[in-house]
mmCIF file of the N, C-alpha and C atoms, coordinates in Angstrom:
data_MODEL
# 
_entry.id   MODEL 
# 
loop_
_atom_site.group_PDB 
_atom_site.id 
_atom_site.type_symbol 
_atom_site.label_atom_id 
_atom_site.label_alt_id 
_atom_site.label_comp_id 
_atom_site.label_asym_id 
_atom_site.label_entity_id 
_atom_site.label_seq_id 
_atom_site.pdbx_PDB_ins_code 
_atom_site.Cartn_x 
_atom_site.Cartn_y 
_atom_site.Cartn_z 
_atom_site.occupancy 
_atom_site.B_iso_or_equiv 
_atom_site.pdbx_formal_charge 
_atom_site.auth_seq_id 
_atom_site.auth_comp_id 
_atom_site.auth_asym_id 
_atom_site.auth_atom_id 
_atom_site.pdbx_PDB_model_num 
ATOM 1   N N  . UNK A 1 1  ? -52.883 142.841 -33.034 1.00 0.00 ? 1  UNK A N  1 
ATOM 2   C CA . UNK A 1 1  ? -52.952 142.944 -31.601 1.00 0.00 ? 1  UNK A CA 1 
ATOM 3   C C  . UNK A 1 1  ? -54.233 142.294 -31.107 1.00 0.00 ? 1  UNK A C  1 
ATOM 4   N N  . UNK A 1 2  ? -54.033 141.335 -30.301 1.00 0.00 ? 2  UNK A N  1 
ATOM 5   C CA . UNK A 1 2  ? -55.158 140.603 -29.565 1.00 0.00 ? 2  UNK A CA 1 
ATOM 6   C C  . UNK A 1 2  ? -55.537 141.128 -27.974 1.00 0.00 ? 2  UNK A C  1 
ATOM 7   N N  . UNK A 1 3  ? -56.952 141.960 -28.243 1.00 0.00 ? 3  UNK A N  1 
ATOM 8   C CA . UNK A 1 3  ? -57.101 142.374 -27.032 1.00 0.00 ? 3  UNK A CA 1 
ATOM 9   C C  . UNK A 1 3  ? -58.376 141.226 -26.260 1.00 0.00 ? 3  UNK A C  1 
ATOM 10  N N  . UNK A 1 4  ? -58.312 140.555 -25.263 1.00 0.00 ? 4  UNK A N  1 
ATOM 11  C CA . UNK A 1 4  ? -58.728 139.878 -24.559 1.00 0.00 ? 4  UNK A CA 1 
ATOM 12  C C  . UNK A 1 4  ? -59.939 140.843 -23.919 1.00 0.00 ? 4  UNK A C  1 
ATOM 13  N N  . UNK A 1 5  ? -61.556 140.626 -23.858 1.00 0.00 ? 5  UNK A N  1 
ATOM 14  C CA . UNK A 1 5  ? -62.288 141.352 -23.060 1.00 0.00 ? 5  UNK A CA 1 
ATOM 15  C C  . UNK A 1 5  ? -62.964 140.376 -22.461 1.00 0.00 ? 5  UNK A C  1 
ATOM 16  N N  . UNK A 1 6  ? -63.873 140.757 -21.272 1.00 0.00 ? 6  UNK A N  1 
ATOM 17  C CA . UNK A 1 6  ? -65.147 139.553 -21.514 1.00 0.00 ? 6  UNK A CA 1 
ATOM 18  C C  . UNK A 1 6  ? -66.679 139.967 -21.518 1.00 0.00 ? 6  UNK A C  1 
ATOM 19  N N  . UNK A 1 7  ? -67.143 139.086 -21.982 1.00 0.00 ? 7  UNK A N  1 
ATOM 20  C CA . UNK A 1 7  ? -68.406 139.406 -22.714 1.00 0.00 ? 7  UNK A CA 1 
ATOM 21  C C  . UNK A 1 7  ? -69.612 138.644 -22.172 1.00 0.00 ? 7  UNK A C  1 
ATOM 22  N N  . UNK A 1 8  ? -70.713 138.932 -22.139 1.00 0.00 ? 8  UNK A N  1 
ATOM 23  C CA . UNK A 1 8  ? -71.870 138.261 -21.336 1.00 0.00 ? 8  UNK A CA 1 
ATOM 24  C C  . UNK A 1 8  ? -72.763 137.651 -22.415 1.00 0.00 ? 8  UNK A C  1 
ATOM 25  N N  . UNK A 1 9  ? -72.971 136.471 -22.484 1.00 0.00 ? 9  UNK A N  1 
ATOM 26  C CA . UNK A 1 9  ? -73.317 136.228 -23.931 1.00 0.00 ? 9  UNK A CA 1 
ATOM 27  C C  . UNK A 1 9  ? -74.418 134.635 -23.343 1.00 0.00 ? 9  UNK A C  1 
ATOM 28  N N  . UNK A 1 10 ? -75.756 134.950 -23.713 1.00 0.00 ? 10 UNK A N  1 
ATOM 29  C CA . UNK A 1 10 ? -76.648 133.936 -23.426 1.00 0.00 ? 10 UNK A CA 1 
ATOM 30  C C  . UNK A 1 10 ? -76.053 132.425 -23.313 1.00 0.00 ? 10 UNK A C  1 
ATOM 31  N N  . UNK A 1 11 ? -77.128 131.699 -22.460 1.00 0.00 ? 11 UNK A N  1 
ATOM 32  C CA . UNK A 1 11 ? -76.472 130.606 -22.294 1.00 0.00 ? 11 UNK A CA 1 
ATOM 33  C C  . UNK A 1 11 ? -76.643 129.514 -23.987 1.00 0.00 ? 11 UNK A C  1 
ATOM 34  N N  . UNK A 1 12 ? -77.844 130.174 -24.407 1.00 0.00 ? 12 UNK A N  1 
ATOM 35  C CA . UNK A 1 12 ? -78.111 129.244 -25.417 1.00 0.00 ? 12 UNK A CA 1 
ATOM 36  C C  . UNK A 1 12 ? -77.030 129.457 -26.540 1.00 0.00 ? 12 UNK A C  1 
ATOM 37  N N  . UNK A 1 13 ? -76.976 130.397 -26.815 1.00 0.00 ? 13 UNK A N  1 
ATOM 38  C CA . UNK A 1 13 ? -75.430 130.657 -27.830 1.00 0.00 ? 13 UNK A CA 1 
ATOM 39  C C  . UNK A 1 13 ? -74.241 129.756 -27.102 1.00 0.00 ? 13 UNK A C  1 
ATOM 40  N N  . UNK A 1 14 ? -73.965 130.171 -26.092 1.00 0.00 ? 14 UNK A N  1 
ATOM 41  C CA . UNK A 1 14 ? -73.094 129.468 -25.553 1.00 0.00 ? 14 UNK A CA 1 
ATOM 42  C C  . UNK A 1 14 ? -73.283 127.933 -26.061 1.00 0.00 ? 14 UNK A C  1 
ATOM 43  N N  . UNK A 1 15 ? -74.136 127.092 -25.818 1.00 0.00 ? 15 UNK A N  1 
ATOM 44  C CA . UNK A 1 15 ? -74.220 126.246 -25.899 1.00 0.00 ? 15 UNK A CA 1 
ATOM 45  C C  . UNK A 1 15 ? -74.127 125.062 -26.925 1.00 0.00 ? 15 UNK A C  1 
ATOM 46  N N  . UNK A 1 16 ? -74.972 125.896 -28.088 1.00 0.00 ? 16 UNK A N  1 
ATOM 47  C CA . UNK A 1 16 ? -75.117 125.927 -29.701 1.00 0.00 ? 16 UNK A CA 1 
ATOM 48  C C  . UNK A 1 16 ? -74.014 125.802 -29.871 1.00 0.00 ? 16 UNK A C  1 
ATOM 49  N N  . UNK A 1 17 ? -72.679 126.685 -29.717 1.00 0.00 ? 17 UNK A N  1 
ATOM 50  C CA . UNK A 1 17 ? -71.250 126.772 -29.589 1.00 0.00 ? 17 UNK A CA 1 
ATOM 51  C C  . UNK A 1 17 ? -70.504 125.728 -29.438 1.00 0.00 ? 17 UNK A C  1 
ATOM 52  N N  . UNK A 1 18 ? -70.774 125.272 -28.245 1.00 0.00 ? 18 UNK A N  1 
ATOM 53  C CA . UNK A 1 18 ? -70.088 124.190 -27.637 1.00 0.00 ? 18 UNK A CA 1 
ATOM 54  C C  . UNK A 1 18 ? -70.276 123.226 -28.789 1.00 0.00 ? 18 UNK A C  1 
ATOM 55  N N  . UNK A 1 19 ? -71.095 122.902 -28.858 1.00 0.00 ? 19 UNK A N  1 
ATOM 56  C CA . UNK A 1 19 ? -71.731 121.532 -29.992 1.00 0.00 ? 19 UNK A CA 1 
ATOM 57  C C  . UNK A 1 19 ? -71.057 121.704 -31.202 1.00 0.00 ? 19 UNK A C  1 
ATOM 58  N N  . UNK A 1 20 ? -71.328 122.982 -32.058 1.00 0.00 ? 20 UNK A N  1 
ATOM 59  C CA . UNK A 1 20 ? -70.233 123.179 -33.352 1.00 0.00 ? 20 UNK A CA 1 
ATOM 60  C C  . UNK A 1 20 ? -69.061 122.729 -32.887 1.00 0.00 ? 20 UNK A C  1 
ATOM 61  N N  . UNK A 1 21 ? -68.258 123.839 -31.830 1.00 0.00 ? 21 UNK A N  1 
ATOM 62  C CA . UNK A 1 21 ? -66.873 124.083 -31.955 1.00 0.00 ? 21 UNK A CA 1 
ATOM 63  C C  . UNK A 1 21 ? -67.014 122.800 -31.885 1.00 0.00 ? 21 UNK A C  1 
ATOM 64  N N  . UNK A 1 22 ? -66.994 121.611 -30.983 1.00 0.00 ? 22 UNK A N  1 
ATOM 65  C CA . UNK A 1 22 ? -66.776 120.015 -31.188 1.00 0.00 ? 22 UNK A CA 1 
ATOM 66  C C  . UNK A 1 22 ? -66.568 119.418 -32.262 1.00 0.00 ? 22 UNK A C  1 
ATOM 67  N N  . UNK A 1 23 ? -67.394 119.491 -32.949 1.00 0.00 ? 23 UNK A N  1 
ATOM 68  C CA . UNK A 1 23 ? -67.541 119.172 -34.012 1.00 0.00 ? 23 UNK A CA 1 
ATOM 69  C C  . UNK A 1 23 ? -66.563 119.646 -35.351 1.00 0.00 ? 23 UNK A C  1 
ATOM 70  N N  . UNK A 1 24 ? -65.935 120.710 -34.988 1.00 0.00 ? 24 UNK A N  1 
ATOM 71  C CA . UNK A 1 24 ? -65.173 122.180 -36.237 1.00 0.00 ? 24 UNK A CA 1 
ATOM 72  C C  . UNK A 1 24 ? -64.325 121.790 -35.384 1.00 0.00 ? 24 UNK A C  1 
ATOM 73  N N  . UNK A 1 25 ? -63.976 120.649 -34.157 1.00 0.00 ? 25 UNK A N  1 
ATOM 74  C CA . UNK A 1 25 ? -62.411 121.114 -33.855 1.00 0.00 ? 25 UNK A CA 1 
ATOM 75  C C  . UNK A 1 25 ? -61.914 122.363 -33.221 1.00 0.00 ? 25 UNK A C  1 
ATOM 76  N N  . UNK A 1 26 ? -62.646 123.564 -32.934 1.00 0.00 ? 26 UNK A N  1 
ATOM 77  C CA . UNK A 1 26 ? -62.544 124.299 -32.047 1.00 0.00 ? 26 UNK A CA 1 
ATOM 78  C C  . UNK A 1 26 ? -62.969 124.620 -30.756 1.00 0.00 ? 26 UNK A C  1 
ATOM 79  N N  . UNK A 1 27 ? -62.287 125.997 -30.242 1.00 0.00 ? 27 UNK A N  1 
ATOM 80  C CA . UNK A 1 27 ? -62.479 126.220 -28.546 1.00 0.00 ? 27 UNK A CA 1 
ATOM 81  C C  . UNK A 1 27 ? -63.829 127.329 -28.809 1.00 0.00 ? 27 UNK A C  1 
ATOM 82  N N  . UNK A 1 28 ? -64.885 127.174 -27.965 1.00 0.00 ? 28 UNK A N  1 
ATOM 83  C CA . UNK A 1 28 ? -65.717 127.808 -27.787 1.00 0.00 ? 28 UNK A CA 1 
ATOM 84  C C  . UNK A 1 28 ? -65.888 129.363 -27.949 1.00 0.00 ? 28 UNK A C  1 
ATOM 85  N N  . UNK A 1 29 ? -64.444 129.582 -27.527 1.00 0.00 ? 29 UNK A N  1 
ATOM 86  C CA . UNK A 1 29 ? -64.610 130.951 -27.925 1.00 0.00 ? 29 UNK A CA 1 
ATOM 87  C C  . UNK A 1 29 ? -64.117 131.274 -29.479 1.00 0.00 ? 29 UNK A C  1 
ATOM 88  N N  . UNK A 1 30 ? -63.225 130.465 -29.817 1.00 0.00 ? 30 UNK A N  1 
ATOM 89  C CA . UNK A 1 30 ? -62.947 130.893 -31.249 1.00 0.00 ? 30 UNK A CA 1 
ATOM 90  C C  . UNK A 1 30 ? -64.147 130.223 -32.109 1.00 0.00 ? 30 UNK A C  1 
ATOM 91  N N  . UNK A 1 31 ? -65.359 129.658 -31.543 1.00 0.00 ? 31 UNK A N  1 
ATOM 92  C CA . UNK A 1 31 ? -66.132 129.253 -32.368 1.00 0.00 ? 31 UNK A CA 1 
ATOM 93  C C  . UNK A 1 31 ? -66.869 130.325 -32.663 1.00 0.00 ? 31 UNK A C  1 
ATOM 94  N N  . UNK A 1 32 ? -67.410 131.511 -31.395 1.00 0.00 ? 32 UNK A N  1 
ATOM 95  C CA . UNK A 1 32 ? -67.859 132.212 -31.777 1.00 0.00 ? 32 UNK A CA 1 
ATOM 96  C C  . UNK A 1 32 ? -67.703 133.501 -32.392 1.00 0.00 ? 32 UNK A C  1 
ATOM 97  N N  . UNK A 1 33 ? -66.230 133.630 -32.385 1.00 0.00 ? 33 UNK A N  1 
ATOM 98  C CA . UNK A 1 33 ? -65.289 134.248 -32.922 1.00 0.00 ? 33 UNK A CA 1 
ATOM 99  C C  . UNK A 1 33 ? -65.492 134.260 -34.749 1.00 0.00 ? 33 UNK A C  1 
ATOM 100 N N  . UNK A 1 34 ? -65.231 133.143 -34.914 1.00 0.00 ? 34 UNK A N  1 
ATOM 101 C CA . UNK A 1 34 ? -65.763 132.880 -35.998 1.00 0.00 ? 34 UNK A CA 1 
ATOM 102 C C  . UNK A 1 34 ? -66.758 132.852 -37.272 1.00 0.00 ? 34 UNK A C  1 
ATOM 103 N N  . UNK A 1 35 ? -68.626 132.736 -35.979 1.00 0.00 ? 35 UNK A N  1 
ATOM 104 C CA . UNK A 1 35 ? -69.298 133.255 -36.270 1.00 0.00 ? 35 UNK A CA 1 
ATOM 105 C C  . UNK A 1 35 ? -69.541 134.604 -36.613 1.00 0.00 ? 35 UNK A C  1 
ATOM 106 N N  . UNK A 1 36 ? -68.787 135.071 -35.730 1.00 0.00 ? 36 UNK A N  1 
ATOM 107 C CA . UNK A 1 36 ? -68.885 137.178 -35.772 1.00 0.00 ? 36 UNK A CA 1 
ATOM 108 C C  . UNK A 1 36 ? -68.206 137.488 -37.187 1.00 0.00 ? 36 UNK A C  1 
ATOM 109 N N  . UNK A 1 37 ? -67.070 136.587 -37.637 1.00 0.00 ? 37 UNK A N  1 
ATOM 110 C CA . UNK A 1 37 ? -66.492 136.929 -38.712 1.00 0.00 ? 37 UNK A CA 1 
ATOM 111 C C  . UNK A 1 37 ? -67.243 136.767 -39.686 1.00 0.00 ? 37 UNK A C  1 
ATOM 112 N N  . UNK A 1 38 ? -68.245 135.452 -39.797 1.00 0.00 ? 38 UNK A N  1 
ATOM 113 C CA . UNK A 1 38 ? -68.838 135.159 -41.192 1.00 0.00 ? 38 UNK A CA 1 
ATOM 114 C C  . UNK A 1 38 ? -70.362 136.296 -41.010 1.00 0.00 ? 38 UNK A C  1 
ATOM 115 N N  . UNK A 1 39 ? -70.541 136.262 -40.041 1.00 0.00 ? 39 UNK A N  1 
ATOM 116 C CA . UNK A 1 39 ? -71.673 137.861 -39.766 1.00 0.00 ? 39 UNK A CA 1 
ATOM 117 C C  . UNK A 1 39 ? -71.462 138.731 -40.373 1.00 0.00 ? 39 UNK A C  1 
ATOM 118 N N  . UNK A 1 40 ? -70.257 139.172 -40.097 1.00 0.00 ? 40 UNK A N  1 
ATOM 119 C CA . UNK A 1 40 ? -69.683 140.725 -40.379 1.00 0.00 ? 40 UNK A CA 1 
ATOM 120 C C  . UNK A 1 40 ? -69.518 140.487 -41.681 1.00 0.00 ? 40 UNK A C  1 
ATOM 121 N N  . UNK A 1 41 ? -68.602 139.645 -42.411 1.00 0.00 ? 41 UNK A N  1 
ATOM 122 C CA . UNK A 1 41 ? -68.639 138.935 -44.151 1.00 0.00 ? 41 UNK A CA 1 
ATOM 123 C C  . UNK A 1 41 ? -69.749 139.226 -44.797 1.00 0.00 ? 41 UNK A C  1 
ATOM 124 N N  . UNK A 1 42 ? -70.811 138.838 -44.065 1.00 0.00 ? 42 UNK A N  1 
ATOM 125 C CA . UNK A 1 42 ? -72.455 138.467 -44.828 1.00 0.00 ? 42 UNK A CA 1 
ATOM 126 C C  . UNK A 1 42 ? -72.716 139.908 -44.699 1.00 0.00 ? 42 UNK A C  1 
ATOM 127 N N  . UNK A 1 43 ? -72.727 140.763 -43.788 1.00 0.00 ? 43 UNK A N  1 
ATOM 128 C CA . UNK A 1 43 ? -73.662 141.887 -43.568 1.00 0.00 ? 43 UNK A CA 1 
ATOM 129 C C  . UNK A 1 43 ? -72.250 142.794 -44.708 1.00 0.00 ? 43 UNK A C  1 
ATOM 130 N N  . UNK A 1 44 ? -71.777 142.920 -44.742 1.00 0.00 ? 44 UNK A N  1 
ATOM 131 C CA . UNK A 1 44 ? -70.095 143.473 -45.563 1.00 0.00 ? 44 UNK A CA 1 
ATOM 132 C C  . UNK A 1 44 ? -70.659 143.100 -47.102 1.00 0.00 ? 44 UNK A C  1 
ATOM 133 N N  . UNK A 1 45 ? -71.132 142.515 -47.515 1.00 0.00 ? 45 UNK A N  1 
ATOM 134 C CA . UNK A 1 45 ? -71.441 141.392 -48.612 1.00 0.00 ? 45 UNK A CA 1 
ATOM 135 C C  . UNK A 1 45 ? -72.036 141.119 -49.098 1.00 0.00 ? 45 UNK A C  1 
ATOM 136 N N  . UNK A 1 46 ? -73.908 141.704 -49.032 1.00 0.00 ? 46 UNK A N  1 
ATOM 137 C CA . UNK A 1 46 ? -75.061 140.566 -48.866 1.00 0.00 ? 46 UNK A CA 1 
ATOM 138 C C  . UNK A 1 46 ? -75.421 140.346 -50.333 1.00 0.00 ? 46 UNK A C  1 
ATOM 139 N N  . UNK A 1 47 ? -74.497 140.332 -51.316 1.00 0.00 ? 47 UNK A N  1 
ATOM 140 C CA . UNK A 1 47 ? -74.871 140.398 -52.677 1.00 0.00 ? 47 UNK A CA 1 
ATOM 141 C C  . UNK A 1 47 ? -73.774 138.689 -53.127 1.00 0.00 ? 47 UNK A C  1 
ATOM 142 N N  . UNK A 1 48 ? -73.024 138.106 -52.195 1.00 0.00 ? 48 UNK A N  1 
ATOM 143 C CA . UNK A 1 48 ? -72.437 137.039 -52.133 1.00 0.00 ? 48 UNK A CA 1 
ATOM 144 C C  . UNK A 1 48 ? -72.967 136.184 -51.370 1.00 0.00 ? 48 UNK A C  1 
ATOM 145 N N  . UNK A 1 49 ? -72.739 134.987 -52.409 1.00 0.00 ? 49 UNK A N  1 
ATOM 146 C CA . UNK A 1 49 ? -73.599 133.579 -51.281 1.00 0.00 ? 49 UNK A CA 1 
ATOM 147 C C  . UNK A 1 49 ? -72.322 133.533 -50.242 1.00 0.00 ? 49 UNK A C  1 
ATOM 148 N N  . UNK A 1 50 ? -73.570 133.087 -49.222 1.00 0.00 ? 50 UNK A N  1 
ATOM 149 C CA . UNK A 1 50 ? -72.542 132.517 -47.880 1.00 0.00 ? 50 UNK A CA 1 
ATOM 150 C C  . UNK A 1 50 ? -71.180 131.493 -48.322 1.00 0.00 ? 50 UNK A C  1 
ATOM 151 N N  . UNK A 1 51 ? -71.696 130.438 -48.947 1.00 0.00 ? 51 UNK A N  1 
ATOM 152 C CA . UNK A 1 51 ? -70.774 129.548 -49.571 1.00 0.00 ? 51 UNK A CA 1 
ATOM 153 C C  . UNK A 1 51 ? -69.475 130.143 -50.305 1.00 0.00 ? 51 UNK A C  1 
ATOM 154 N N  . UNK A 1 52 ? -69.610 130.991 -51.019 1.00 0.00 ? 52 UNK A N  1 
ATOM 155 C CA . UNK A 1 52 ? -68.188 132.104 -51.106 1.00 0.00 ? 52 UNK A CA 1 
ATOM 156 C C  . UNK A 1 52 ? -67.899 132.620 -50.275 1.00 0.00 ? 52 UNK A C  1 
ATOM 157 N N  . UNK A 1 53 ? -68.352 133.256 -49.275 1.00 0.00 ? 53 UNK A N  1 
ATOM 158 C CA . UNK A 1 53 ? -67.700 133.643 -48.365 1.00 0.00 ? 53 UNK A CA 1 
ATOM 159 C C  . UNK A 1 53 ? -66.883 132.883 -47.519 1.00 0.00 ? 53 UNK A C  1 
ATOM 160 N N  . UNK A 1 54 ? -67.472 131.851 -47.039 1.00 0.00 ? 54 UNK A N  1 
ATOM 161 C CA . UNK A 1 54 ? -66.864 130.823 -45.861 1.00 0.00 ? 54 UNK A CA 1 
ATOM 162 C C  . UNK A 1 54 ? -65.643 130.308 -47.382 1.00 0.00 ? 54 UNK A C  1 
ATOM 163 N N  . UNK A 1 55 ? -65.799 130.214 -48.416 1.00 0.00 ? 55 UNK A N  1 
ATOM 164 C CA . UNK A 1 55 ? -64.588 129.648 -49.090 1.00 0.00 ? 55 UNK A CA 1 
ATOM 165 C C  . UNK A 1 55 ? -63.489 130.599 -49.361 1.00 0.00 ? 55 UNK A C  1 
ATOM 166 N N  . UNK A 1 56 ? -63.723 131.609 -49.138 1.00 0.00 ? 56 UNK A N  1 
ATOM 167 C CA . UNK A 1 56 ? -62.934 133.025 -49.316 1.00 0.00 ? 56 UNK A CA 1 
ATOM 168 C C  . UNK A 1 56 ? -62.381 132.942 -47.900 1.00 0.00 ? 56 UNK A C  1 
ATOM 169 N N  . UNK A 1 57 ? -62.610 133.044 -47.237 1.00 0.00 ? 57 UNK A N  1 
ATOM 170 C CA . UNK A 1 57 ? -62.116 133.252 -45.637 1.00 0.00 ? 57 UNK A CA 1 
ATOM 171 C C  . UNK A 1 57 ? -61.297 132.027 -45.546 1.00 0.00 ? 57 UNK A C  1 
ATOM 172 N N  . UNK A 1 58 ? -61.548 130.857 -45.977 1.00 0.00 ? 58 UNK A N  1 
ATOM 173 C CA . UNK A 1 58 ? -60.458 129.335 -45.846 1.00 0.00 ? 58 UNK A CA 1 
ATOM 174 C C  . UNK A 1 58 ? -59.298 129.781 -46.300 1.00 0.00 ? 58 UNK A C  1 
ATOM 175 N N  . UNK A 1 59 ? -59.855 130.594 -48.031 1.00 0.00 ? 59 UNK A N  1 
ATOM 176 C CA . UNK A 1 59 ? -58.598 130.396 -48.703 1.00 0.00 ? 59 UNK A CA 1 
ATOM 177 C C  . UNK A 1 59 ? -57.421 131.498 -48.345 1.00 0.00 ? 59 UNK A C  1 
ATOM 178 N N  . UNK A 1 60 ? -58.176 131.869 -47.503 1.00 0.00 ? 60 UNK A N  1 
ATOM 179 C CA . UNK A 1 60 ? -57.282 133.447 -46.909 1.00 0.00 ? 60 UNK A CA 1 
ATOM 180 C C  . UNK A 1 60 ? -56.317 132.795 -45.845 1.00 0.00 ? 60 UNK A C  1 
ATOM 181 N N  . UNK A 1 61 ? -57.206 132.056 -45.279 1.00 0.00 ? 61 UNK A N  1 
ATOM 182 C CA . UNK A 1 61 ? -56.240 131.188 -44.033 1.00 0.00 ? 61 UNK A CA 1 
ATOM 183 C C  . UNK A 1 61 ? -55.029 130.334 -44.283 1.00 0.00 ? 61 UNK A C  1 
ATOM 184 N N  . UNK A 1 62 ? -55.290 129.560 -45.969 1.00 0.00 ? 62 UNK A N  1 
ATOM 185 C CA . UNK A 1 62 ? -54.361 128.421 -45.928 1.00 0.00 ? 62 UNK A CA 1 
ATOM 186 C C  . UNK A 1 62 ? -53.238 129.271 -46.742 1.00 0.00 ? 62 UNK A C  1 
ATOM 187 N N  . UNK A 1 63 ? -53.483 130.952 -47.288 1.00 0.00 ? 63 UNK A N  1 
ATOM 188 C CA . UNK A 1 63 ? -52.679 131.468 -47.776 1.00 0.00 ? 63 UNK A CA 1 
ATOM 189 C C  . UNK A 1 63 ? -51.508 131.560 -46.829 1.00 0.00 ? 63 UNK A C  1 
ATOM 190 N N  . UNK A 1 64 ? -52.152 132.384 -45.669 1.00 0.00 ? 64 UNK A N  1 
ATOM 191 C CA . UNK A 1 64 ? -51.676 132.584 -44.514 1.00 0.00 ? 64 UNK A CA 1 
ATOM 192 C C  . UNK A 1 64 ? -50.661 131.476 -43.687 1.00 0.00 ? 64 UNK A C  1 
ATOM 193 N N  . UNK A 1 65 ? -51.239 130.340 -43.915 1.00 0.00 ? 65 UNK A N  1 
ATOM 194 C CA . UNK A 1 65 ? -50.086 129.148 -43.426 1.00 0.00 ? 65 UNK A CA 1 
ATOM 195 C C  . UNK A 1 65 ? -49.281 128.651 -44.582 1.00 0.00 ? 65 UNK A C  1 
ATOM 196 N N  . UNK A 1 66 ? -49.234 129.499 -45.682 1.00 0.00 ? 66 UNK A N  1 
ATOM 197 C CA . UNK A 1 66 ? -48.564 129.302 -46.880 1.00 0.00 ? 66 UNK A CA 1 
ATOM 198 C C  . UNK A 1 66 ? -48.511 127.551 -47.378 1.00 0.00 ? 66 UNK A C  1 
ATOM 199 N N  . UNK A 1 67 ? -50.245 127.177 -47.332 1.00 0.00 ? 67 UNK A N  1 
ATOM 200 C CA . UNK A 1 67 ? -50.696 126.511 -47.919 1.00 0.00 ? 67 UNK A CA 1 
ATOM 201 C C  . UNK A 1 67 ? -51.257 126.474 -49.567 1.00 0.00 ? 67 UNK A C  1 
ATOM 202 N N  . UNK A 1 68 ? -50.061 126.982 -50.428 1.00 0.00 ? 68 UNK A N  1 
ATOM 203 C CA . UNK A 1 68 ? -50.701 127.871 -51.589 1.00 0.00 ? 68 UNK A CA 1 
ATOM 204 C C  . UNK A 1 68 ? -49.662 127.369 -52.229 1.00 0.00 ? 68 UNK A C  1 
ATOM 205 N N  . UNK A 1 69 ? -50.219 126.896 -53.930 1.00 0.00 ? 69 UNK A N  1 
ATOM 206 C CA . UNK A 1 69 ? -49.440 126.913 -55.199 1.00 0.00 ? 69 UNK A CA 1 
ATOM 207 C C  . UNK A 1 69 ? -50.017 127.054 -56.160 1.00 0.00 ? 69 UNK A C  1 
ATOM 208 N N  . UNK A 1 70 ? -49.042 127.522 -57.215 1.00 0.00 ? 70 UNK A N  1 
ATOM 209 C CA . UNK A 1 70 ? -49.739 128.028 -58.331 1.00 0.00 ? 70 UNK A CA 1 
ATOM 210 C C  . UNK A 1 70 ? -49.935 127.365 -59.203 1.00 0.00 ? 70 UNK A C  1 
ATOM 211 N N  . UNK A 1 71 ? -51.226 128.180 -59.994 1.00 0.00 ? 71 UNK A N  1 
ATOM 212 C CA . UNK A 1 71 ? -51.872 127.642 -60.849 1.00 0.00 ? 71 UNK A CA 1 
ATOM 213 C C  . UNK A 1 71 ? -51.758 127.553 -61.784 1.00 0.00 ? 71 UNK A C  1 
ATOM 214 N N  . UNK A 1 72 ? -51.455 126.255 -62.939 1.00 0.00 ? 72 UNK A N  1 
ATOM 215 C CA . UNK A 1 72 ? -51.306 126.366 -64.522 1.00 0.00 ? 72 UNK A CA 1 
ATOM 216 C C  . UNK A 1 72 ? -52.580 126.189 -65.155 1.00 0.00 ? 72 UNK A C  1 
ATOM 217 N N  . UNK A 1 73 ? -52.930 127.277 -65.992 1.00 0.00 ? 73 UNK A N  1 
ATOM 218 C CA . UNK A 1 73 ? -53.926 127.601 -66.651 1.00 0.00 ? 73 UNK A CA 1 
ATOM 219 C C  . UNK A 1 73 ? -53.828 126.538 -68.157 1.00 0.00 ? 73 UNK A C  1 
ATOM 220 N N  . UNK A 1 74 ? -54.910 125.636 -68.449 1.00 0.00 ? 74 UNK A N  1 
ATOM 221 C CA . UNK A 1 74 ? -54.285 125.029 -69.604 1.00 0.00 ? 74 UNK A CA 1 
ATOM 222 C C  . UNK A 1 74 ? -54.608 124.000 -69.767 1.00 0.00 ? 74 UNK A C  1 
# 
């Protein structure tokens, strides 16, 4: 369930934002959306490098678009 709120959020974040999401191909708000996720990951986590995490969260996604095959060990 996607609940829609709104939020008051500095201009400089905002901005910082803008420039990634461009860059990542995303909308400003799912950029920072995003960020909150790899936050919450890291603070959830802090015994994992960032770099696993952000690769853990991809591979969760392309599971999700059933971007996935299996693996022969061998």
């Amino acid at each position: 369930m996607n609940m829609a709120i709104a939020l008051k959020l500095s201009d400089e974040l905002v901005q910082d934002a803008k420039a990634v999401a461009a860059a990542e191909h995303r909308s400003v708000p799912k950029q920072i959306e995003y960020w909150a996720r790899i936050g919450k990951a890291v603070l959830e986590n802090p015994e994992l490098p960032l770099r696993l995490i952000q690769d853990t969260m991809l591979s969760l996604e392309e599971a999700k678009a059933g971007r996935v095959s299996a693996y022969t060990f061998g």
